[in-house]
C-alpha positions in Angstrom: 0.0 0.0 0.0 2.7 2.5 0.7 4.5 1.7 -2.5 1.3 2.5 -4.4 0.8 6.3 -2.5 4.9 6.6 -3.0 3.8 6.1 -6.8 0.8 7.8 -7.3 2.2 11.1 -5.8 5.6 10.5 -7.9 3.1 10.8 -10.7 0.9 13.7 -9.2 3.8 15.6 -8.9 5.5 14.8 -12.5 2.3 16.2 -14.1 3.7 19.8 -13.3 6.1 19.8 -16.2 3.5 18.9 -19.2 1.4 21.2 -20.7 -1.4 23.0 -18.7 -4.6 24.0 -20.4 -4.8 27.9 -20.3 -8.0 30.0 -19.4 -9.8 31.8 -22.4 -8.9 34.8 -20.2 -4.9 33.7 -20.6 -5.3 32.7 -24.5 -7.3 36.2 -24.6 -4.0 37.8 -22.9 -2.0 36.3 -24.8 -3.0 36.9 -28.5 -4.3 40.6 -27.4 -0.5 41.0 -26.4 0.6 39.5 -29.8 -1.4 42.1 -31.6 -0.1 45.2 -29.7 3.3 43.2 -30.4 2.4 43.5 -34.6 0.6 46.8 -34.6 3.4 48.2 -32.5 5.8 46.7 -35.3 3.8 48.2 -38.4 3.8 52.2 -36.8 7.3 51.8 -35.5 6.7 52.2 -31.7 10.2 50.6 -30.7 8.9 51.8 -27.2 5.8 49.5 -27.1 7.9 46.5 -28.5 10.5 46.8 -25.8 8.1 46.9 -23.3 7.1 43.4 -24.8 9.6 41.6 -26.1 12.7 40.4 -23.8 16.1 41.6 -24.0 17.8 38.4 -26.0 15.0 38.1 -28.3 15.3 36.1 -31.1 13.1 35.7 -34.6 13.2 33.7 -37.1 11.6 35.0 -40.5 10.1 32.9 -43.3 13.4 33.0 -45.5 15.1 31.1 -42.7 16.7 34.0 -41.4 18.0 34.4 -37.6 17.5 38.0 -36.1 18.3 38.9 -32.9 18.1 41.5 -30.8 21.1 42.9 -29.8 19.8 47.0 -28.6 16.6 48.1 -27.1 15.1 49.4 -30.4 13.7 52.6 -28.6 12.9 55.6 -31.3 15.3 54.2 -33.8 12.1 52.0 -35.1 11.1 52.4 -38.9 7.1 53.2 -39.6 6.2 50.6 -41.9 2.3 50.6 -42.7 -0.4 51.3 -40.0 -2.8 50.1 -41.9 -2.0 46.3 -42.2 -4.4 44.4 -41.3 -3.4 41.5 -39.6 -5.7 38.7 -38.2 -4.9 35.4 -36.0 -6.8 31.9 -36.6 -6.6 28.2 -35.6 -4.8 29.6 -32.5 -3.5 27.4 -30.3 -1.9 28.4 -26.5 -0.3 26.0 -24.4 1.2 27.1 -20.9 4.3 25.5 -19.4 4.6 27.5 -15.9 6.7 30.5 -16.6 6.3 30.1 -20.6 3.8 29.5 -22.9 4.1 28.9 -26.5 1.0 30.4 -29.1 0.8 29.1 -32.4 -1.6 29.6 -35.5 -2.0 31.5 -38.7 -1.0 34.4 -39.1 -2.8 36.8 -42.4 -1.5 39.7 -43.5 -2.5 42.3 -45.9 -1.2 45.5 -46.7 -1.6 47.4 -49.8 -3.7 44.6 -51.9 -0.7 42.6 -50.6 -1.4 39.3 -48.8 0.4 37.1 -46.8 -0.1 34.1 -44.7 2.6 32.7 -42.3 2.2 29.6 -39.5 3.5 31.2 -36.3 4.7 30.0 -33.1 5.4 32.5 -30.8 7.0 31.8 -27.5 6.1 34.0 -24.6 8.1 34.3 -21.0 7.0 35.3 -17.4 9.4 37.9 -16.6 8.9 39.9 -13.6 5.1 39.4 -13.4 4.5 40.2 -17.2 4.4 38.1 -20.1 7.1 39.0 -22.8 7.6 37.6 -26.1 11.2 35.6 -26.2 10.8 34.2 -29.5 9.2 33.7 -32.8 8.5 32.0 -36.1 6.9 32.6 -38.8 6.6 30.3 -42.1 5.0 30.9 -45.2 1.9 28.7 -46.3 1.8 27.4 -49.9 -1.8 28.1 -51.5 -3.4 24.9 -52.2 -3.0 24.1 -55.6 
């Protein structure tokens, strides 16, 4: 009997490290964050995405390409276009205690331009806010 409580707690407390099912108010947090994040990006407020992003972040873009952050980005920010539009489906958040990791589909479309891009986006607890360490984006082939 006591090796069967001796295993059942071993496995009560092993269930910490997988995957916890996030609130809608979390997921809500979450991609509300990521849009701020983007819409930040497309008027240039370096300001805003410091206040988001950590220190050491790193992206990768859909070419492959690493960027990192080496420099707040502060006022030095280009304007792109405010008036992307920019819109988030199939979304998927999964919390892992101090992180949590969005992913979904990220569409795009600025100046009869459109895009879409899977994204995973990897967000941090850092002193009591959520912060955006890292992301992905990858561009979807139209079905043929």
């Amino acid at each position: 009997m006591h090796r069967a409580s001796v295993l059942l707690l071993a496995l009560f407390c092993s269930t910490a490290t997988f995957a916890q099912s996030p609130s809608t108010d979390f997921n809500s947090e979450l991609q509300a964050l990521h849009a701020k994040w983007l819409k930040s990006y497309d008027n240039g407020d370096g300001v805003t995405m410091d206040q988001i992003e950590m220190d050491n972040l790193v992206l990768v873009m859909p070419t492959g390409e690493l960027w990192s952050k080496t420099k707040p980005r502060g006022a030095d920010e280009p304007k792109l276009d405010p008036t992307t539009k920019r819109t988030l489906r199939d979304v998927s958040v999964r919390k892992f205690g101090d992180a949590a990791v969005l992913t979904g589909v990220l569409s795009s479309e600025t100046k009869g331009e459109k895009a879409e891009e899977g994204t995973t986006v990897v967000f941090v607890r850092n002193s009591g806010q959520w912060k955006i360490a890292s992301a992905q984006w990858t561009t979807l082939e139209k079905a043929k």
